[in-house]
Structure formats: structure tokens, C-alpha cells
C-alpha positions in Angstrom: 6.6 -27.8 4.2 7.9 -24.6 3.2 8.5 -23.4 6.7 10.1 -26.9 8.0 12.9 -26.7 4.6 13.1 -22.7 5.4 12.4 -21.5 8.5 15.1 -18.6 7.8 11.8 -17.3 5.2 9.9 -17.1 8.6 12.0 -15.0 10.8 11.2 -11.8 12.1 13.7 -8.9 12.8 12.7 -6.5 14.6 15.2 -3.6 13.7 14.4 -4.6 10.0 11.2 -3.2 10.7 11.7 -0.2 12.6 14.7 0.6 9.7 11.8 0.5 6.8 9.3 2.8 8.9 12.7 5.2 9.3 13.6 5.3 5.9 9.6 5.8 4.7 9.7 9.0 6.9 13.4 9.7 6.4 12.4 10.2 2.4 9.0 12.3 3.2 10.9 15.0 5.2 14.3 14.9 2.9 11.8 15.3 0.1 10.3 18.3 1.9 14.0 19.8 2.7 14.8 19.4 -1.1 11.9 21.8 -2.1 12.9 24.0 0.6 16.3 24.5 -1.2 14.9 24.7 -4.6 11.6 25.8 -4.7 9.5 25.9 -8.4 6.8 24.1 -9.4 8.4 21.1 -11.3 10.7 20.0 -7.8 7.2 20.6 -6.3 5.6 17.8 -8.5 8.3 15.3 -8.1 8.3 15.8 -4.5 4.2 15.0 -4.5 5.4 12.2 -6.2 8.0 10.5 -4.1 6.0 11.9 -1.2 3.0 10.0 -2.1 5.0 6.5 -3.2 6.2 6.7 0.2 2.8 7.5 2.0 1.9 3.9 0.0 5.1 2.6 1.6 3.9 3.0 5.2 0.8 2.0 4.2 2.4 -1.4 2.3 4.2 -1.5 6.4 0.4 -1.2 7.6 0.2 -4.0 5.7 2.6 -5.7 7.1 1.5 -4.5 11.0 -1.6 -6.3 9.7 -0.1 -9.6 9.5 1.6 -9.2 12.3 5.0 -9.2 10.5 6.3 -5.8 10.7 8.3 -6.3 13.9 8.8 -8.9 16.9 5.8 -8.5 19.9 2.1 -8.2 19.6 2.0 -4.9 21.5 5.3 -3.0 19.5 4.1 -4.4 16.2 0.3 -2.9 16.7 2.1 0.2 18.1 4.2 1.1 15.5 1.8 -0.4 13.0 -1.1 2.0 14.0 0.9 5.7 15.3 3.4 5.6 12.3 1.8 3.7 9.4 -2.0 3.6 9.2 -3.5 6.6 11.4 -0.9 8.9 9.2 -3.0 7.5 6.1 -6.0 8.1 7.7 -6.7 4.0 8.3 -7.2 1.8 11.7 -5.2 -0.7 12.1 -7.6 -3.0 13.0 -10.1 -2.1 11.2 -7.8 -2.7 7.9 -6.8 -6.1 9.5 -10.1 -7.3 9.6 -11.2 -6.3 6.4 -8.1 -7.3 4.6 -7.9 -10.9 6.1 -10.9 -12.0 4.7 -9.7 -11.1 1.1 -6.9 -13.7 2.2 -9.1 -16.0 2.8 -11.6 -15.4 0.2 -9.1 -14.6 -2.7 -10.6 -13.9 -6.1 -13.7 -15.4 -5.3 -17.6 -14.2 -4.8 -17.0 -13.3 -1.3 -13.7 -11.7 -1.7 -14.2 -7.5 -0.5 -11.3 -6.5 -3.0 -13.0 -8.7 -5.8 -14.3 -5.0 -7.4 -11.1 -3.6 -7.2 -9.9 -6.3 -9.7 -12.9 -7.8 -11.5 -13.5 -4.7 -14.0 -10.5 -5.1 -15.9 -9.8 -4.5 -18.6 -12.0 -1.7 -19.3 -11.7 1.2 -22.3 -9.1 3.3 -22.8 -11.9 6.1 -21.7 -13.1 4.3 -18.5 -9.5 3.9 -17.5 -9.0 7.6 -18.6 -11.9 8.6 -16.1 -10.1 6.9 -13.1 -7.0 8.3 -13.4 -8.9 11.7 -13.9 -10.6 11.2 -10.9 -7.8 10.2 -8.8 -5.1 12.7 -9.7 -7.7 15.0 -9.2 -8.1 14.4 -5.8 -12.1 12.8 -6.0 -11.3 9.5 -5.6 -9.9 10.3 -2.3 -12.1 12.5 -1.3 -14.7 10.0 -2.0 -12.7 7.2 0.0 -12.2 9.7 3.6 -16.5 10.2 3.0 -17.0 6.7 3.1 -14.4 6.0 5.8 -16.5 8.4 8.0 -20.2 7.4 7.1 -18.6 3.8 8.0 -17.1 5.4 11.3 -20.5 6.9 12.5 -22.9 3.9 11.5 -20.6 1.1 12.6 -22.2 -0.8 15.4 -19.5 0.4 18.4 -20.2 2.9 20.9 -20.2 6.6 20.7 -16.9 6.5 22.9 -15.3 4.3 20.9 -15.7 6.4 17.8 -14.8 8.9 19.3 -11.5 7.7 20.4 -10.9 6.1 16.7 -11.6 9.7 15.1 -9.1 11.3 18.1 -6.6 9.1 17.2 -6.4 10.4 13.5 -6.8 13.7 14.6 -3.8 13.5 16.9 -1.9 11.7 14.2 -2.4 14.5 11.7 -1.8 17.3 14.5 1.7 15.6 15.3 2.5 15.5 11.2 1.3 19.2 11.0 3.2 20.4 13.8 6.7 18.4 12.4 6.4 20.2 8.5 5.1 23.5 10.2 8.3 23.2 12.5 11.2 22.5 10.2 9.8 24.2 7.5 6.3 26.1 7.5 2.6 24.9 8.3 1.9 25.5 4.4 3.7 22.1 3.8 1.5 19.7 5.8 -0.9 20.9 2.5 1.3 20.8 -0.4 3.3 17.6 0.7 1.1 15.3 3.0 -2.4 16.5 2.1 -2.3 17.0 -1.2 -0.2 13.8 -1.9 -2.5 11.7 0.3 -5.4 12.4 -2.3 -3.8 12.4 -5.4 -0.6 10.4 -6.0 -1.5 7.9 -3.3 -4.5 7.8 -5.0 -3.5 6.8 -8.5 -0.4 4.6 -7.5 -2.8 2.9 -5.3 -5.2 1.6 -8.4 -2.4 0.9 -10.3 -0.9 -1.3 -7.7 -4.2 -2.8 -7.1 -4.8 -3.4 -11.1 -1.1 -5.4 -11.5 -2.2 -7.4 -7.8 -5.2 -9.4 -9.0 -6.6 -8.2 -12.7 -6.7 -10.1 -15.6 -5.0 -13.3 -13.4 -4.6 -16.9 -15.1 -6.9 -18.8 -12.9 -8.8 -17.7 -10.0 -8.8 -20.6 -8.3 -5.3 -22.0 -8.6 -3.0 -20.1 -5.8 0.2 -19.9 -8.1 -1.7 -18.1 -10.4 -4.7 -15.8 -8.5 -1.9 -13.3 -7.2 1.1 -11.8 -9.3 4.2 -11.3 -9.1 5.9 -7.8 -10.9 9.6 -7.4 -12.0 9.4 -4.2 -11.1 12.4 -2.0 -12.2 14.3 0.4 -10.0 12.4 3.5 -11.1 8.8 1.1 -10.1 9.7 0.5 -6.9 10.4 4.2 -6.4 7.5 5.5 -7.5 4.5 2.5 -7.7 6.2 -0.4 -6.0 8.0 0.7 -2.2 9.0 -2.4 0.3 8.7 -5.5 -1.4 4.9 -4.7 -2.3 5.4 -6.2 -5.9 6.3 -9.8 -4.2 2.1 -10.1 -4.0 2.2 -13.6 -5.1 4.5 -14.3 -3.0 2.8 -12.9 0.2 -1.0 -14.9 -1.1 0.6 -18.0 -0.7 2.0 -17.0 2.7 1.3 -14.3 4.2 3.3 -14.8 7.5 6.3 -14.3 6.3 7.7 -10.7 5.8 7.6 -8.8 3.1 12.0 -9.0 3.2 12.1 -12.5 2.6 9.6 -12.5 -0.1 12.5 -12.3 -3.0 14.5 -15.3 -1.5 11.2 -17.0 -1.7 10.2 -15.9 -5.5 13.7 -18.1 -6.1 12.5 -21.1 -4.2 9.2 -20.9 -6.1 10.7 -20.4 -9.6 13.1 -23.1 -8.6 10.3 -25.4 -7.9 7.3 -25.0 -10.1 9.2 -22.8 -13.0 9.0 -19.4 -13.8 5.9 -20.0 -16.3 4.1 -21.6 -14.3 3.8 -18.5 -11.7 1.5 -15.7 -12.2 4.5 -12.8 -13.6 4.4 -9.7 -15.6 7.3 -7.3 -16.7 6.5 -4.3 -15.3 3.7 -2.2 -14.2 3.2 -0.8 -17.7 2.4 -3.8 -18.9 -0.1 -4.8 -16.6 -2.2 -1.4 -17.2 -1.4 -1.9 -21.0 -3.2 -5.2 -20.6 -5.7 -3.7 -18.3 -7.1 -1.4 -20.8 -8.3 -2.2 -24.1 -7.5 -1.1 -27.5 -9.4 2.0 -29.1 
């Protein structure tokens, strides 16, 4: 019904797409070229930072390669979906897809994959303490890359196959290291793609998945299994890049790209009212809810 009143929702544009992968990777290296000109440890943290929120922006456009909405054509969209959003992050496309469309159609239920990654919540301040610990740390993805490999050499595909799937990180994370050693030394494929990718990523990533699913009204009913954020400027900076914070929006359809999701948030509030649609403030509040009082 949606698609017959709005079929504008439903339209694809292909230079939309490419412009979000370009300004993803225009940030990463502008970030890296405003160290360069003032290098001391505090730039060096906030470029981690809006490093990492952008390494969760090309992976929100993985996403989006996933559902075949990033761009116009099969072929281009698993292109520029694999070599310049997931292998970069260390993901396959296609491996991602699969996974990720069962938790569509599974949502919140017992079957759902990402059911764990919601149904804890809320936990103790301590607990929640722990993960952020472990994440900023770097554990958490070091954990997550040994677990991506044990899958890689036990999944039931031949020994070719895996190795082409491993080659094609490998040359993905050769061509990053050779573009920061080349405008501006091999020590900051470490500082600012490395170090980022198993730390910020890391934490924004739980936080994102926390406000996505936890502590929702009803499981069952589709307005309210998913959330929406009113995520602030400052949010979509640093937790929230390219629309991700539309996640209602994109559960109840997820073919339409993530750009037309806040046209849509109107047509839903329009329709059903803002109260009855899964909504919180902000981030904060979501984690505030997530973890309970001392």
C-alpha cells in the first residue's frame, strides 16, 4: 500500500549512493590529514573517534549493499558494496546478507540470530561497565575477527573458496595500507584504521545495537519491535552515520533506502501517531534505560 501511495519512498539513485561511500572515505582520510597538521594525543583520540563512526558508516552502506539498496544494478551495487564497504571492515558481503536477512525475517523472536545482542538488557551498571571495558579495549574485536576465522575455516565451502574469501580481505587491507602509508606514513593504517576498527567501532557498535532492539514495547507488534532514535547532530556524528537511526523505519521495509527513511518516519507519525511508534530521545537515553540503577 505504502509503495502504490509512495513510490518516490522506493526509488533508487544511484549517484546518492556512490556520494555516501565518498563522503564516508572523504572524512576517514581528512580526518587523517587533520592529525597530520596537528599532531598530540587529544586530536589523535577524536580522530579514532570520527574515524571509527565512519568505519560504522560504510558498514551501515554494507547494510544497505545487503538489501540491495545502496545503488541501481545487481552487479555495481555488490561491487561497491563488498570492495568499499564490508571487506574494509573485515565482513563478506554475502555472508552478512545471509545472516542478516534472517533477522528480518525472524525479528525479535526465538529464531532471530541478533536476539542475544538485544535480549540481555538491561543489565547492571557493572555488566554494562564490563562491555564497554572490553570493547574500548580492543577484546571484543579481537574476539569477533577469531570467530570470523574459525567460521571461515569450518564453513562447509571448499578450500579454494576460502581462500579467495580470506584474499579478498587481505587485498582490501593491502590497498587501505598502501593509501595512509602514501599520503601520510604506513604508521597510520595502525593508529587510524586498525586501531579504530577494534575499539570505537567496537563500542559505537553495541551501543547502536542496544537503542535498535533492547527493552522494545512488544516483540511481536512491527510498529513497536524496532526503534526509532531522534538522534541529535552530535549522534549522528559519532553513533548514528547515514540514516542508521531510522531502524524502525527500515523493519517495516527494508527495500527502501536508508535516504528516504525520514520522509517515511513523517508518513508513519502521520498515520498511526507519534506514540504509537517505538521512539526514544537520544542514544543516552536508551543506554540509561539499558542499565539498571545501582
Amino acid at each position: 500500500e505504502v509503495k502504490n501511495k509512495h513510490p518516490e519512498l522506493f526509488a533508487k539513485s544511484t549517484a546518492y549512493g556512490i556520494w555516501l561511500i565518498i563522503h564516508a572515505w572523504g572524512v576517514i582520510f581528512a580526518a587523517a590529514f587533520f592529525y597530520s597538521l596537528f599532531p598530540n594525543l587529544l586530536v589523535g583520540v577524536l580522530v579514532v573517534m570520527i574515524i571509527g563512526s565512519r568505519q560504522l558508516g560504510i558498514s551501515v552502506l554494507m547494510h544497505e549493499a545487503a538489501h540491495r539498496t545502496l545503488v541501481n544494478g545487481k552487479g555495481l551495487n555488490n561491487f561497491l558494496g563488498s570492495w568499499f564497504c564490508s571487506l574494509p571492515v573485515i565482513y563478506s558481503l554475502n555472508d552478512y546478507r545471509e545472516y542478516h536477512l534472517q533477522h528480518h525475517q525472524n525479528t525479535q523472536q526465538s529464531n532471530d540470530p541478533d536476539l542475544h545482542l538485544s535480549k540481555k538488557f538491561p543489565v547492571s551498571v557493572a555488566s554494562m561497565t564490563r562491555k564497554f571495558v572490553r570493547d574500548l579495549s580492543g577484546l571484543t574485536g579481537l574476539k569477533l575477527r577469531f570467530y570470523q576465522l574459525r567460521s571461515l575455516i569450518y564453513k562447509n565451502i571448499s578450500l579454494s573458496q576460502k581462500i579467495s574469501s580470506f584474499a579478498r580481505v587481505l587485498i582490501s587491507q593491502m590497498a587501505i595500507f598502501g593509501i595512509f602509508t602514501a599520503l601520510f606514513g604506513y604508521e597510520y593504517y595502525f593508529y587510524f584504521w586498525i586501531l579504530p576498527l577494534f575499539t570505537w567501532l567496537q563500542f559505537i557498535t553495541r551501543v547502536r545495537n542496544i537503542a535498535e532492539h533492547a527493552m522494545v514495547v512488544d516483540d511481536d507488534n512491527p510498529l513497536q519491535n524496532a526503534r526509532h532514535i531522534n538522534a541529535s547532530l552530535l549522534e549522528r556524528v559519532f553513533f548514528a552515520p547515514y540514516f542508521v537511526n531510522y531502524h524502525l523505519e527500515h523493519h517495516l521495509i527494508m527495500s527502501m533506502p536508508c535516504y528516504r527513511f525520514k520522509s517515511f518516519y513523517k508518513i508513519l507519525a502521520k498515520e498511526f501517531g507519534k506514540d504509537n511508534l517505538e521512539t526514544k530521545s537520544s542514544y543516552f537515553e536508551v543506554v540509561r534505560l539499558a542499565t539498571l540503577p545501582s
